[in-house]
C-alpha positions in Angstrom: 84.5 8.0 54.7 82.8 9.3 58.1 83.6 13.2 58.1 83.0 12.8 62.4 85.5 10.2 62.7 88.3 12.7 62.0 89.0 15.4 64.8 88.7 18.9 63.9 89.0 22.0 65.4 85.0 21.4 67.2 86.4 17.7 68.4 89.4 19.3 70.0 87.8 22.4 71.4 85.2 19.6 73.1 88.3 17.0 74.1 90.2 20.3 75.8 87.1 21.9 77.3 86.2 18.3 78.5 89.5 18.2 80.7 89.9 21.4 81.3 88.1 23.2 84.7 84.6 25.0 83.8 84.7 27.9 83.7 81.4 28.0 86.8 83.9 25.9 88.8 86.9 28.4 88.4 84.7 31.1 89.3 83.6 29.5 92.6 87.2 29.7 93.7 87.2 31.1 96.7 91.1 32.2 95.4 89.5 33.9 92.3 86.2 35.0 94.4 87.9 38.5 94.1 87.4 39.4 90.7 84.2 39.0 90.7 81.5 39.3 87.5 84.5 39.8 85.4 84.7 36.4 85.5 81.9 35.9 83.9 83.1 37.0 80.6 82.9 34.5 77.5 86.4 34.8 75.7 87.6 34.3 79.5 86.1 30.8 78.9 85.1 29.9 75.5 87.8 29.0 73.1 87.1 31.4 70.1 89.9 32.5 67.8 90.9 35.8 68.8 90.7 35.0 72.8 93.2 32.0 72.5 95.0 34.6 70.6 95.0 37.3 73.4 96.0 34.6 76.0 98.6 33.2 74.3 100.0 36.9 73.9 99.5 37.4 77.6 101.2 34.0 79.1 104.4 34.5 77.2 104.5 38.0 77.8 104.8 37.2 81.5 106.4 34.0 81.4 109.6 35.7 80.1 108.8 39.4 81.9 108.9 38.0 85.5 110.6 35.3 86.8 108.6 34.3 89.8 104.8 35.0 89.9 104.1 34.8 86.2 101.0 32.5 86.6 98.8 34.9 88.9 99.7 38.3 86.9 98.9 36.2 83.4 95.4 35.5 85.4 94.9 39.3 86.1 96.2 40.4 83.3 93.8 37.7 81.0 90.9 39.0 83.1 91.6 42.8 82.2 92.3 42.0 78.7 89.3 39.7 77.4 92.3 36.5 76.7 91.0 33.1 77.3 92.0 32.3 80.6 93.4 28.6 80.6 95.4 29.6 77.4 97.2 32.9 79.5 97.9 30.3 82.2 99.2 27.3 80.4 101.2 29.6 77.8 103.3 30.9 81.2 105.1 27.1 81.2 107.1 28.5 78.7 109.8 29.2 80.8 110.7 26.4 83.1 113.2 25.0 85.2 114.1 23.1 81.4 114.4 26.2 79.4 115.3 29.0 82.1 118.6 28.8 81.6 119.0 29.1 77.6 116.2 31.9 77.9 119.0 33.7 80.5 121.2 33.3 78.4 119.7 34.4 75.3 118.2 37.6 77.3 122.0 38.5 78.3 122.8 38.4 74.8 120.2 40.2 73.3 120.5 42.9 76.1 124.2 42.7 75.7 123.5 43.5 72.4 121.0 46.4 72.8 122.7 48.2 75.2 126.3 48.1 73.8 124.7 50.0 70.7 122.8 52.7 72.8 125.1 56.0 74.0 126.5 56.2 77.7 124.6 59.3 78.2 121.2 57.2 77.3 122.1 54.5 79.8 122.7 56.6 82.2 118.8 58.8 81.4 117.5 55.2 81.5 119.2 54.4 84.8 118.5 57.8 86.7 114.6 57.2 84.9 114.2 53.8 87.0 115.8 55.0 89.7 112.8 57.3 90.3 110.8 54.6 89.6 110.5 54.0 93.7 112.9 54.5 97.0 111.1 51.6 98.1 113.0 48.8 95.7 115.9 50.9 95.3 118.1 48.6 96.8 116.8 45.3 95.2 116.8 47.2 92.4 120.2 48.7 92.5 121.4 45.2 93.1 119.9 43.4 90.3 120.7 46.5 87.6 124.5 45.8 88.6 124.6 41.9 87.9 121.7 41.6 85.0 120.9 45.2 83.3 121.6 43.1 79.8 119.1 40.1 81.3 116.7 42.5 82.1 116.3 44.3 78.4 117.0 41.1 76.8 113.8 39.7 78.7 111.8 43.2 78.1 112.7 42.4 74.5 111.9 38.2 74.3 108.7 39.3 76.3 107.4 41.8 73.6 108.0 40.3 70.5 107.2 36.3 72.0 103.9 38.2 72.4 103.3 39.4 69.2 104.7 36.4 67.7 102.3 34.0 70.0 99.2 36.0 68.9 100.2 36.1 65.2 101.2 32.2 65.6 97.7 31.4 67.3 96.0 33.1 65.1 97.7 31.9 62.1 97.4 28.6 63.0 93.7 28.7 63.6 93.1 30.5 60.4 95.2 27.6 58.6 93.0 24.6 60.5 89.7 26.2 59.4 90.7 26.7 55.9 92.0 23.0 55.9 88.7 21.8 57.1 86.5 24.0 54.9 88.6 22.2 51.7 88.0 19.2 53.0 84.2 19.4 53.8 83.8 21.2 50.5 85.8 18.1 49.1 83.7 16.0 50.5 80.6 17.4 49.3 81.8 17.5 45.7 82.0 13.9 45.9 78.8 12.9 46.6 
């Protein structure tokens, strides 16, 4: 049996980064032009283990955090962080018009939850504490706090830990591929 027939992780990392943008033509965006030499990065580009990881962790951060935008902040914040770029930007399509509204309605019950077991006089620290936040939203703000306060700790609260758990999954998942391979080429070899 032909151990290069089968795909492992090296054939997919060549079959994604063959479809995938370079990373050289990404960075002569003139949208992207901005950032500059932190582009030039390699986890930014390269798909290594704990990059993936990071952007993973990134995109569904912000793809349940913000419900408009999610794919530019995912960029920045991939950038910033050392995530692999295309992974922080895919991962965002977690929420879509498909799953937006049993994400909603999960946030309203988690936030429901949450803030039916915290004291009045808590709430009311936590309101007066984003209030000061900025005069400048206040209104927006005061609006949106009236029809979604449990939506908007129930997202705060799917963001965090669909972060963690998309890092830990990535990076569970890539641990498990490698092992499998490494028993199989070591199975390989013992046949011989």
């Amino acid at each position: 049996m032909n151990m290069e027939s089968k795909p492992g992780i090296r054939g997919w990392k060549k079959r994604l980064q063959a479809v995938l943008p370079s990373g050289q033509n990404i960075q002569k965006n003139k949208w992207v032009a901005w950032i500059g030499p932190s582009l030039h990065h390699p986890r930014l580009w390269h798909f290594n283990r704990k990059g993936v990881a990071m952007g993973a962790a990134i995109g569904i951060f912000f793809a349940f955090l913000i419900p408009l935008m999610q794919i530019p902040f995912a960029a920045i914040f991939a950038v910033w962080f050392k995530g692999h770029l295309v992974t922080a930007v895919v991962t965002t399509l977690v929420t879509n018009p498909l799953t937006f509204g049993p994400i909603y309605l999960l946030a309203n019950e988690i936030g429901g939850f949450i803030l039916e077991s915290i004291k009045p006089d808590m709430q009311e620290a936590i309101s007066s504490g984003a209030y000061e936040a900025g005069d400048a939203i206040l209104g927006w703000f005061d609006t949106f706090m009236l029809v979604g306060k449990n939506i908007i700790v129930g997202l705060l609260v799917l963001a965090i830990f669909g972060a963690m758990a998309g890092y830990l999954l990535v990076l569970g998942v890539w641990r498990m591929v490698i092992t499998i391979e490494w028993y199989k080429r070591r199975k390989h070899r013992s046949s011989r």
